[in-house]
N, CA, C and O atoms as a MOPAC input file, in Angstrom:
PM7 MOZYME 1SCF
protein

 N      0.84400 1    -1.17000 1     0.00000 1
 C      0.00000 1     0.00000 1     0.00000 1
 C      0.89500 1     1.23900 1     0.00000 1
 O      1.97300 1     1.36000 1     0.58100 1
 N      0.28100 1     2.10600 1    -0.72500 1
 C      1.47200 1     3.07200 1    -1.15500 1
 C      0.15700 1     4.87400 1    -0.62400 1
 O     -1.06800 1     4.98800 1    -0.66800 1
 N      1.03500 1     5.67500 1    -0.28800 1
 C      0.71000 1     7.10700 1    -0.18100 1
 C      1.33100 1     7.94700 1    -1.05600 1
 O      2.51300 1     8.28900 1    -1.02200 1
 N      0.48300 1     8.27400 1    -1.85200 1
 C      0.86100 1     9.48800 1    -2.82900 1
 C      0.72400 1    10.41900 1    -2.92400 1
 O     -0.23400 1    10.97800 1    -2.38900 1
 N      1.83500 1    11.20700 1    -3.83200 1
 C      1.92400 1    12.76500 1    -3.78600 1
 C      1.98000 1    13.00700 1    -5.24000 1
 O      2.44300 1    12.13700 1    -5.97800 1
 N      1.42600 1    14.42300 1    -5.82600 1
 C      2.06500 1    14.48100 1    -7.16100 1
 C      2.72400 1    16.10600 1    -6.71400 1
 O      2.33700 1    16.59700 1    -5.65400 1
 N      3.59500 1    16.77300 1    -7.47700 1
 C      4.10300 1    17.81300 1    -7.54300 1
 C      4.03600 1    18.53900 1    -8.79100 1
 O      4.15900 1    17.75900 1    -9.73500 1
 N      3.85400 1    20.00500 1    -9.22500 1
 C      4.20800 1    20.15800 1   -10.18400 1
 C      4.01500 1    21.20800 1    -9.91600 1
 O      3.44600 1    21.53000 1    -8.87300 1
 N      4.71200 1    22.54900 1   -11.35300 1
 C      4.62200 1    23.88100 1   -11.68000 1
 C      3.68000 1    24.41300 1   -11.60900 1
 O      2.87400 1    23.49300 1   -11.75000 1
 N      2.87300 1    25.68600 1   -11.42800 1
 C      1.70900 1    25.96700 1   -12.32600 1
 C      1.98900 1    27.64500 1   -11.70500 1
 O      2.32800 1    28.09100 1   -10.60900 1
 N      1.57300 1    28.39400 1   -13.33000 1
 C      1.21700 1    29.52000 1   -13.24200 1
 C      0.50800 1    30.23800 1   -11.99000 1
 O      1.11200 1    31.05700 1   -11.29700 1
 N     -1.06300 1    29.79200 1   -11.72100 1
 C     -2.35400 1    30.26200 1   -11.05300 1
 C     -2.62300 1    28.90700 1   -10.13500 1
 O     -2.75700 1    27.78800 1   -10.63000 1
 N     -2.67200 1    29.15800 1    -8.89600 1
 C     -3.00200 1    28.13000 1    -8.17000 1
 C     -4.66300 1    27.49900 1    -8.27400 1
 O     -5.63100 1    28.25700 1    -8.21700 1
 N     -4.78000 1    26.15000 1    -8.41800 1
 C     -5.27400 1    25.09100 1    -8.70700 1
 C     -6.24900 1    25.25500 1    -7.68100 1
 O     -5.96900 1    25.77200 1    -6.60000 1
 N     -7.64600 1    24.73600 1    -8.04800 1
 C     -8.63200 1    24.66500 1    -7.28600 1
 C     -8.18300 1    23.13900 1    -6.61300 1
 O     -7.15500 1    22.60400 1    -7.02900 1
 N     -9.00100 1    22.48600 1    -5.57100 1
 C     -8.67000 1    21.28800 1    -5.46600 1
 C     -9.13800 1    20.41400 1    -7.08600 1
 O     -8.41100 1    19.80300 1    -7.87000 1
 N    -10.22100 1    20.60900 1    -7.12000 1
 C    -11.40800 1    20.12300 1    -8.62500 1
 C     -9.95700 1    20.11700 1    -9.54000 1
 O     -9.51600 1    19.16900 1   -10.19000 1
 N     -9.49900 1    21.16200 1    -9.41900 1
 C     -8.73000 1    21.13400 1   -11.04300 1
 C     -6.95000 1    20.78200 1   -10.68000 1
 O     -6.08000 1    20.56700 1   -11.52300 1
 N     -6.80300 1    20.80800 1    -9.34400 1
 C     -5.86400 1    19.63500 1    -9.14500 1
 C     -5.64600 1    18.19400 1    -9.37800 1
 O     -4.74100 1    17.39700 1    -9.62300 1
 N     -7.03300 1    18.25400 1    -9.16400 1
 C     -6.97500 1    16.24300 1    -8.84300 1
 C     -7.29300 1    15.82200 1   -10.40400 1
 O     -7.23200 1    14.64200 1   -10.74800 1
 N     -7.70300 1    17.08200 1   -11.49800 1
 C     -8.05800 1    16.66400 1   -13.08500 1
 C     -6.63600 1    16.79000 1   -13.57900 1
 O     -6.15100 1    15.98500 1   -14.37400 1
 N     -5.88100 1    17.98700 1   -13.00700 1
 C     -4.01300 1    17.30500 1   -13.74100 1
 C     -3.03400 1    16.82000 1   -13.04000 1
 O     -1.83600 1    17.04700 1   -13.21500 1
 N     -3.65500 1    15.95800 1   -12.01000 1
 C     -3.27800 1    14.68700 1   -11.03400 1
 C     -3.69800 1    13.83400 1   -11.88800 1
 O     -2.76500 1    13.13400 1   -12.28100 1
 N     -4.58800 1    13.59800 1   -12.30900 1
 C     -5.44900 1    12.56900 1   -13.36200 1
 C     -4.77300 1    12.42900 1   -14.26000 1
 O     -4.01700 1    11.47600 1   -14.44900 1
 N     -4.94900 1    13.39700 1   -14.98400 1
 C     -3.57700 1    13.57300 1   -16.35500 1
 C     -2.27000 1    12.63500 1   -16.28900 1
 O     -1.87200 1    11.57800 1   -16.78000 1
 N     -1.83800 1    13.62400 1   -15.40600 1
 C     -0.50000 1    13.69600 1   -15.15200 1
 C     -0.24900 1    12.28400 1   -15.04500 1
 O      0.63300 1    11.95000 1   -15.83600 1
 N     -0.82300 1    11.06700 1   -14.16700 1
 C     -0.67500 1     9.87700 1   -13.95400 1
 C     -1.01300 1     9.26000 1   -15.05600 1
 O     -0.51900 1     8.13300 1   -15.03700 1
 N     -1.63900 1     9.45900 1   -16.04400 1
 C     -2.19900 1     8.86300 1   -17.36100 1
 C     -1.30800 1     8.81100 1   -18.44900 1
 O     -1.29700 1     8.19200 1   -19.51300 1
 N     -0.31000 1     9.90300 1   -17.71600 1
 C      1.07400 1    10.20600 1   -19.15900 1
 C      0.57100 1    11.07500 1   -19.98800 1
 O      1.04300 1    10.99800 1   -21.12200 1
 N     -0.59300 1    12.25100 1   -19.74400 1
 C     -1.14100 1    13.41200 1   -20.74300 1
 C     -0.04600 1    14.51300 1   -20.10300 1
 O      0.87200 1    14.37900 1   -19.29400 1
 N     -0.46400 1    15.42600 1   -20.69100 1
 C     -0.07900 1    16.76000 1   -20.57900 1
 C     -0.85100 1    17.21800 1   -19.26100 1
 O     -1.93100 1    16.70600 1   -18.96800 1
 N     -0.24400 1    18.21700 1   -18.46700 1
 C     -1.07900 1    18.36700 1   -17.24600 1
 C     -0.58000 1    20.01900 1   -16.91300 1
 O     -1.32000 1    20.63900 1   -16.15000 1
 N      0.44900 1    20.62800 1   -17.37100 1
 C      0.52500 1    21.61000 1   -16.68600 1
 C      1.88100 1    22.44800 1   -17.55400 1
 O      1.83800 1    22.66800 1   -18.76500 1
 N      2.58700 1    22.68500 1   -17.01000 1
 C      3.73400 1    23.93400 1   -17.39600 1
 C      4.73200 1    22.85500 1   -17.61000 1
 O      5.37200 1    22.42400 1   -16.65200 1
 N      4.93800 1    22.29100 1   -19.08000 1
 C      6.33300 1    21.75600 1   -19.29100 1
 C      7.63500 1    22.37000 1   -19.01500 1
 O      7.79400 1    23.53300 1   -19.38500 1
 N      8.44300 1    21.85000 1   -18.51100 1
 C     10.01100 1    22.24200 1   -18.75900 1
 C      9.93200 1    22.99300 1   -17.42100 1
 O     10.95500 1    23.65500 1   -17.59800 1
 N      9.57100 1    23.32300 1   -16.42900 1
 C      9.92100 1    24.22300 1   -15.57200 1
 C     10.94400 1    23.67300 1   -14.58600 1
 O     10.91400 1    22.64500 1   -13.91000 1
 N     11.74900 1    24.52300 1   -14.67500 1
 C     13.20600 1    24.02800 1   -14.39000 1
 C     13.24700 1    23.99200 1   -12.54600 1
 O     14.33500 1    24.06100 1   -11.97400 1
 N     12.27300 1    23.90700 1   -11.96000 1
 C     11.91100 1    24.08100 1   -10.68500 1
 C     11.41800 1    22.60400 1   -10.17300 1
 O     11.54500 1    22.08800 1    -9.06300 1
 N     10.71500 1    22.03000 1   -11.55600 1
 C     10.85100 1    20.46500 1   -11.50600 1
 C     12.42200 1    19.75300 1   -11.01100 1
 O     12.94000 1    19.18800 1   -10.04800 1
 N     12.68400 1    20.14000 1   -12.15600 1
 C     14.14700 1    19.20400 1   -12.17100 1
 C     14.92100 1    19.88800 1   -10.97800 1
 O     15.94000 1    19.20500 1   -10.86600 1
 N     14.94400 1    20.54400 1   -10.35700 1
 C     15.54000 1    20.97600 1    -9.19800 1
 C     14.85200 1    20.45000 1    -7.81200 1
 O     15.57400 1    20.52100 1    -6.81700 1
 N     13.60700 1    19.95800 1    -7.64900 1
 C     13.03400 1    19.74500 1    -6.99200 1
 C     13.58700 1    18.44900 1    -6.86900 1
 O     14.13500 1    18.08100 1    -5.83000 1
 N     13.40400 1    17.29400 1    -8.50200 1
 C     13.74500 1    15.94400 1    -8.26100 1
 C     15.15100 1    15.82300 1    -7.99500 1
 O     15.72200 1    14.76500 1    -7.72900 1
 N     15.60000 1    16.78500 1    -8.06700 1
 C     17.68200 1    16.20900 1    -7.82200 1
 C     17.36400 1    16.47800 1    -5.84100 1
 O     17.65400 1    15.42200 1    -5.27800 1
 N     16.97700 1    17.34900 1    -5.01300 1
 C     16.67700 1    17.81100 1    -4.47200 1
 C     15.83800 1    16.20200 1    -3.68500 1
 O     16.05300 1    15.91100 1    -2.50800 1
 N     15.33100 1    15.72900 1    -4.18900 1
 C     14.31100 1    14.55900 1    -3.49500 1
 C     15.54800 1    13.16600 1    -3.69200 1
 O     15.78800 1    12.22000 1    -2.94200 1
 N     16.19400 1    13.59000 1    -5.13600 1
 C     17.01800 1    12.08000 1    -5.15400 1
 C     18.28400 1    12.22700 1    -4.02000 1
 O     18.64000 1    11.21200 1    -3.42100 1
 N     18.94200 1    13.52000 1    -3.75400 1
 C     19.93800 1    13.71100 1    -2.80200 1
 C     19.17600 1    13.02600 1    -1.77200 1
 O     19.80100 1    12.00100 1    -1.49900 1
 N     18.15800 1    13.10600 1    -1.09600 1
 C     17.54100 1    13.31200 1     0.54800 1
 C     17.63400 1    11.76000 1     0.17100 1
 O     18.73400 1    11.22600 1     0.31300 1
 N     16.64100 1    11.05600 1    -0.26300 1
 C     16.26500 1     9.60900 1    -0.56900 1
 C     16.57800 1     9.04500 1    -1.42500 1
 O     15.82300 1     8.08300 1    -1.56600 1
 N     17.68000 1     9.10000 1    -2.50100 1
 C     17.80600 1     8.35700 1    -3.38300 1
 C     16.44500 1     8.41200 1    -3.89600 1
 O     15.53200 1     9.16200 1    -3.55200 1
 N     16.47600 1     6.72000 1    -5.51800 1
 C     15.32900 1     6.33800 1    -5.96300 1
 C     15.35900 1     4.83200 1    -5.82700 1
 O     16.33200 1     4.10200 1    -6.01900 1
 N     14.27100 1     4.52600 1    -5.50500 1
 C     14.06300 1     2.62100 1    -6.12800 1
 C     15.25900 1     2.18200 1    -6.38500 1
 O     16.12700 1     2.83100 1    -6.96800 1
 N     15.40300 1     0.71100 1    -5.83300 1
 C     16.58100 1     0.26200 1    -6.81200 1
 C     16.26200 1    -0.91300 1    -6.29600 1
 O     15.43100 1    -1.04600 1    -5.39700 1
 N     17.12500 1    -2.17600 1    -7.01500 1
 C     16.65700 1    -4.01400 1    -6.52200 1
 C     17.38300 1    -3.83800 1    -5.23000 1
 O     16.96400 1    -4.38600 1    -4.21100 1
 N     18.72200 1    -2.91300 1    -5.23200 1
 C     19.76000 1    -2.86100 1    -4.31800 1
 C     19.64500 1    -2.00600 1    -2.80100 1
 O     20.46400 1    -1.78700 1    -1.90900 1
 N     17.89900 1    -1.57600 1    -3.04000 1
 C     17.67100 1    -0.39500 1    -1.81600 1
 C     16.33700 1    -0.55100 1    -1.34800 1
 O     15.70100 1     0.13000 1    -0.54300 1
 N     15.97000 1    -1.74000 1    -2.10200 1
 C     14.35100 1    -1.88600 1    -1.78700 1
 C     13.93200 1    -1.70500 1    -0.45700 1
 O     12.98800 1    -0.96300 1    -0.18500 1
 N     14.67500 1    -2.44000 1     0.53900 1
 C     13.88000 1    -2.67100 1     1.97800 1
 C     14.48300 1    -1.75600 1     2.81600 1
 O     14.53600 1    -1.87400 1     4.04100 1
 N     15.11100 1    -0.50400 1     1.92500 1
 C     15.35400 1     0.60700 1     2.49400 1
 C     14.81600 1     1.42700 1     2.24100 1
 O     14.69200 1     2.29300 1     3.10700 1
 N     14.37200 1     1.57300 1     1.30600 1
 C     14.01200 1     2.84900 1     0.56900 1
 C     12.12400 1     3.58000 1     0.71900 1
 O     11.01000 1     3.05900 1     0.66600 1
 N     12.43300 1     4.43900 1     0.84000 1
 C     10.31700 1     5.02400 1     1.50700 1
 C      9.65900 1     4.65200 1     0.54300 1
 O      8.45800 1     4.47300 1     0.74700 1
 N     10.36600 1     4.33100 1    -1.24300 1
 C      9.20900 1     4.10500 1    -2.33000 1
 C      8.54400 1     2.89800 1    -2.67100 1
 O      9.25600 1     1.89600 1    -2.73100 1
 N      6.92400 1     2.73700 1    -2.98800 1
 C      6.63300 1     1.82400 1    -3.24800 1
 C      6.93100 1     1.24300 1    -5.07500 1
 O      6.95500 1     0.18600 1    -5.70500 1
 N      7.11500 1     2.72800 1    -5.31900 1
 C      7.99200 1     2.21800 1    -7.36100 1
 C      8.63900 1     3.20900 1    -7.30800 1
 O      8.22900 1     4.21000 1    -6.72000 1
 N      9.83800 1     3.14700 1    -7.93300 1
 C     10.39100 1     4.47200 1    -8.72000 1
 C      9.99000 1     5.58500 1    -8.89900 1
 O      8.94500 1     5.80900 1    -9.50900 1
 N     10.90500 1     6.69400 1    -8.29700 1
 C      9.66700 1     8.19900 1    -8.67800 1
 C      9.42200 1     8.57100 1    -9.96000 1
 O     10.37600 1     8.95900 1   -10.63400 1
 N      8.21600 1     8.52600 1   -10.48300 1
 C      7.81600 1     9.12100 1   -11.65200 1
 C      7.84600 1    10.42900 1   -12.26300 1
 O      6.92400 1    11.23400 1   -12.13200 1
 N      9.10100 1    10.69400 1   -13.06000 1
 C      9.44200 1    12.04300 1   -13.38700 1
 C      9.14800 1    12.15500 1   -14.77100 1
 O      9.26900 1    11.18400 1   -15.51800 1
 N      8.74400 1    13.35000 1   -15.19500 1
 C      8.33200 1    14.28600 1   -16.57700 1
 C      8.99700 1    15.41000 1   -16.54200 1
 O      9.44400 1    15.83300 1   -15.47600 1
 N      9.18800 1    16.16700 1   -17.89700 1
 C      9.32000 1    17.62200 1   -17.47000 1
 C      7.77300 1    18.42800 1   -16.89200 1
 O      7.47800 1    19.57800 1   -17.21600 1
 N      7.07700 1    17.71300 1   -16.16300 1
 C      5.89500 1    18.35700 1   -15.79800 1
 C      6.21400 1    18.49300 1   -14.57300 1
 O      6.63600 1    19.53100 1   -14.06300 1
 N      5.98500 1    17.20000 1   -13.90000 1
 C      5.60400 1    16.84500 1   -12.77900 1
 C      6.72200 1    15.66600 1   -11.77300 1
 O      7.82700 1    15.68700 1   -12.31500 1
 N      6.72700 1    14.96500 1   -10.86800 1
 C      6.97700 1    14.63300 1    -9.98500 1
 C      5.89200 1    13.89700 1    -8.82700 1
 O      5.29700 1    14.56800 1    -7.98400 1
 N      5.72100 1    11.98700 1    -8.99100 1
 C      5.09300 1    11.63400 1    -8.91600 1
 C      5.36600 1    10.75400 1    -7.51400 1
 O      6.17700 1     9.96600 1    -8.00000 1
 N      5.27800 1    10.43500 1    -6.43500 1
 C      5.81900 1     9.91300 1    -5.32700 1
 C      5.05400 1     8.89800 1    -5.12300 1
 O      3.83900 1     9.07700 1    -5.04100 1
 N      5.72700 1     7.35900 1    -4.97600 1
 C      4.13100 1     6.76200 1    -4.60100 1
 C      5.54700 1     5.91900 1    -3.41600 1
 O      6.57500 1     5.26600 1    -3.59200 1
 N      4.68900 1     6.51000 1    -2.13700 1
 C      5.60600 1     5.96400 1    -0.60300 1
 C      4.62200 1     5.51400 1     0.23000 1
 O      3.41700 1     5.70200 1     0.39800 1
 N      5.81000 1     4.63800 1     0.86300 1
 C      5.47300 1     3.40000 1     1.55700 1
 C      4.21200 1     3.61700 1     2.61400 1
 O      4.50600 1     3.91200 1     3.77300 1
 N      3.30600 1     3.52700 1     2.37500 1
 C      2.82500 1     3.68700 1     4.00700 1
 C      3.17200 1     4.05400 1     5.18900 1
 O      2.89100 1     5.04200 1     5.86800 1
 N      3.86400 1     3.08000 1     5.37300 1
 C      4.83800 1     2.60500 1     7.13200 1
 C      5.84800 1     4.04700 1     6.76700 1
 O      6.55600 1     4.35300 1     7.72600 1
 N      5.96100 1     4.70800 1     5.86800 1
 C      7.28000 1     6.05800 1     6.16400 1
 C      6.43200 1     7.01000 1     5.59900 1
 O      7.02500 1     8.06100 1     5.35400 1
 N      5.25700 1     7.00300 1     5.31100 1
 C      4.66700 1     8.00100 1     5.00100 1
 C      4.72400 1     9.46700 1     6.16300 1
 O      5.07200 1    10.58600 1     5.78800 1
 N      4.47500 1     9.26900 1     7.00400 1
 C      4.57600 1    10.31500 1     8.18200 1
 C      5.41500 1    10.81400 1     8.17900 1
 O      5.34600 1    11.95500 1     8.63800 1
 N      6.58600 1    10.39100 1     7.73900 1
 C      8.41700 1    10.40100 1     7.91800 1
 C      8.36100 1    11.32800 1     6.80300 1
 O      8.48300 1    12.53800 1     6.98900 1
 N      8.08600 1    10.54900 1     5.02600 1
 C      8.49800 1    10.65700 1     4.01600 1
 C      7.47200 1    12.01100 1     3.89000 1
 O      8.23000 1    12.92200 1     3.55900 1
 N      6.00500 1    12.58900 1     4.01000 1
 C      5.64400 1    13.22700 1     3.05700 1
 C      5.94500 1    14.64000 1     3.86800 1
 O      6.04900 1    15.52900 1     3.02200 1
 N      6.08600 1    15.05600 1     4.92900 1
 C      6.45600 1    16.22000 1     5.47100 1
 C      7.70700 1    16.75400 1     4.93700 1
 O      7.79100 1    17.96800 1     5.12300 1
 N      8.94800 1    16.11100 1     4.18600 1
 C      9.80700 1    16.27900 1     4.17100 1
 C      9.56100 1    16.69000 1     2.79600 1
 O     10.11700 1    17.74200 1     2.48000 1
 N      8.83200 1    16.09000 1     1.86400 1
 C      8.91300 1    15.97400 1     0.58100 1
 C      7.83900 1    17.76200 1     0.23700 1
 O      7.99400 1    18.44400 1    -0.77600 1
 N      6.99400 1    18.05400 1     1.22900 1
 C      5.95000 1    19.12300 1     1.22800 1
 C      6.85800 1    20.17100 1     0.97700 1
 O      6.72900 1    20.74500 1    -0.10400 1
 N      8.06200 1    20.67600 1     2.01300 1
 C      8.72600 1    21.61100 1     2.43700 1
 C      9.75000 1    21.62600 1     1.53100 1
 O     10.20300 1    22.76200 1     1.38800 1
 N     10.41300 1    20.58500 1     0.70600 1
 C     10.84700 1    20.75600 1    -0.40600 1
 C     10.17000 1    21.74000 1    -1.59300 1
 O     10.54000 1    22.75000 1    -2.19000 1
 N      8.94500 1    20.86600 1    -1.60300 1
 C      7.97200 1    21.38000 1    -2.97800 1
 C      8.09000 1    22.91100 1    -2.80000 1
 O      8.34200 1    23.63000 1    -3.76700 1
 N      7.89600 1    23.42900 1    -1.48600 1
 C      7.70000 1    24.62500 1    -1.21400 1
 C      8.72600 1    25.42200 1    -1.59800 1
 O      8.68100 1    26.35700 1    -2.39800 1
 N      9.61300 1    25.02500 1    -1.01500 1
 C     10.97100 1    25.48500 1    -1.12900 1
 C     11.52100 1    25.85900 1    -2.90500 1
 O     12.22800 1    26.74300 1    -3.38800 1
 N     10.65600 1    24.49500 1    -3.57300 1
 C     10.76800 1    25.04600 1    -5.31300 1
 C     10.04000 1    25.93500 1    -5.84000 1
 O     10.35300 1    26.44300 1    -6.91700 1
 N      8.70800 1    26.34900 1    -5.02800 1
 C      7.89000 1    26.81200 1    -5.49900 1
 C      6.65100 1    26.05800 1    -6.08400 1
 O      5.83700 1    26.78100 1    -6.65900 1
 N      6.40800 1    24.86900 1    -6.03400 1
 C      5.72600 1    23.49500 1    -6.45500 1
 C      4.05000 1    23.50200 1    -5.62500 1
 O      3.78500 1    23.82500 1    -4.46700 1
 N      3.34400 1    23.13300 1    -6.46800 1
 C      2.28800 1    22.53500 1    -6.18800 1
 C      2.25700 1    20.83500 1    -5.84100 1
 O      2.68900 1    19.93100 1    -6.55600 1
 N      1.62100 1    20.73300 1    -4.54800 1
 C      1.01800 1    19.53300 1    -4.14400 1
 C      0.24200 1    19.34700 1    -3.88200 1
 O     -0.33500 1    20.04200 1    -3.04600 1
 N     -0.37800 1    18.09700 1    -4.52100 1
 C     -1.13800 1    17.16000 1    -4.97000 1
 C     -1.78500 1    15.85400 1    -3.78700 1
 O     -0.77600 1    15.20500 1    -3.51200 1
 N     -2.30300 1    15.58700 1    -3.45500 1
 C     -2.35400 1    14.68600 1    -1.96300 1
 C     -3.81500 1    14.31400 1    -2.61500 1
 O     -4.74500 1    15.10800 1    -2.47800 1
 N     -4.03700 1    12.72600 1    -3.53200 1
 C     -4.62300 1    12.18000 1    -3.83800 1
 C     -5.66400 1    11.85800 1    -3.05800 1
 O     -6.84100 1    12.05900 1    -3.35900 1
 N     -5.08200 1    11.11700 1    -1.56300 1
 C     -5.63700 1    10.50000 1    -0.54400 1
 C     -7.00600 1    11.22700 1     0.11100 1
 O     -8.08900 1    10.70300 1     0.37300 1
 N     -6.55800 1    12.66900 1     0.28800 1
 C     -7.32400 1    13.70100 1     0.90400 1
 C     -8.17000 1    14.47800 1     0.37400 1
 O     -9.15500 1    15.03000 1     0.86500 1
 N     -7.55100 1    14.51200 1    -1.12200 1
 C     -8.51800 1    15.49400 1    -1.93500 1
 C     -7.54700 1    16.95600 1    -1.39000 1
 O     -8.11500 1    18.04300 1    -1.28900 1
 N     -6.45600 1    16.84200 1    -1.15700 1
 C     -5.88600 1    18.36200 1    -0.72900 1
 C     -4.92000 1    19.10800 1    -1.70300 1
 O     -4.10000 1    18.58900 1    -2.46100 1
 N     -5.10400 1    20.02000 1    -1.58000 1
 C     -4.01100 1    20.65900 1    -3.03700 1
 C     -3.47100 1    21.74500 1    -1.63000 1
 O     -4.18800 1    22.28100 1    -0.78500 1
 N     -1.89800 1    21.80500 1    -1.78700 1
 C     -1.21400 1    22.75600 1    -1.32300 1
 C      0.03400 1    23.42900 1    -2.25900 1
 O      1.05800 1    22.89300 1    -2.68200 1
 N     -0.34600 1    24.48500 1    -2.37500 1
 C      0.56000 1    25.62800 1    -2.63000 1
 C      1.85600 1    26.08400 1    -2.18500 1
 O      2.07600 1    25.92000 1    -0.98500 1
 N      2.78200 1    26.63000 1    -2.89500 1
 C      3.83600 1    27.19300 1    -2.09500 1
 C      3.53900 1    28.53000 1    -1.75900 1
 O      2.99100 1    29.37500 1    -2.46800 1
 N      4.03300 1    28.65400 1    -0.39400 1
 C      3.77400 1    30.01200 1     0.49500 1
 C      4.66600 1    30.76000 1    -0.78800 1
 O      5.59600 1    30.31600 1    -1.46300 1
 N      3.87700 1    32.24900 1    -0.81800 1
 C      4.16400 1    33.46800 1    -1.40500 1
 C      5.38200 1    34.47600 1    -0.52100 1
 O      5.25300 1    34.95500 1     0.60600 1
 N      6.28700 1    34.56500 1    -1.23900 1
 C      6.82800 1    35.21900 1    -0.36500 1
 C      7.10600 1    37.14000 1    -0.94400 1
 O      7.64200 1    37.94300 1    -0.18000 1

């Protein structure tokens, strides 16, 4: 059983409704939001430093239940249950820190990065 997160760019912050439709996307392999934003790829080097990714060699270490799912869109987390508490606080304050939208499937919650 896995807890998921999605992350991604966006211009205008996301209703929840129209989060969870390019959460939808986004997991489907469509188009979902602001390609190329280089706040992605800083985010995922940023998540692979803290936790690494998947590997045969890190499995029963590692918080993921698959490999993180990266695009130039988005940033897809699917973690372990049992480190979820651990894993998604850490992964929030990142997003923030890029400027990133999150995605929290489970809840129906969309969070924003604070404006500064």
């Amino acid at each position: 059983m896995s807890f998921d997160l999605g992350f991604w760019h966006e211009d205008a912050q996301s209703s929840v409704e129209r989060a969870a439709e390019i959460y939808d996307r986004l997991t489907d392999g469509e188009d979902g939001v602001v390609p190329g934003a280089p706040a992605v790829d800083s985010f995922f080097t940023d998540v692979l430093a803290r936790f690494g990714d998947l590997t045969v060699e890190n499995m029963d270490e590692s918080p993921w239940t698959s490999p993180l799912y990266r695009t130039s869109e988005c940033v897809i987390a699917n973690i372990a249950y049992s480190r979820s508490q651990e894993v998604a606080p850490v992964l929030r304050r990142l997003a923030n820190a890029h400027g990133l939208t999150v995605f929290d499937p489970q809840k129906q919650e969309v969070h924003h990065p604070a404006v500064s």
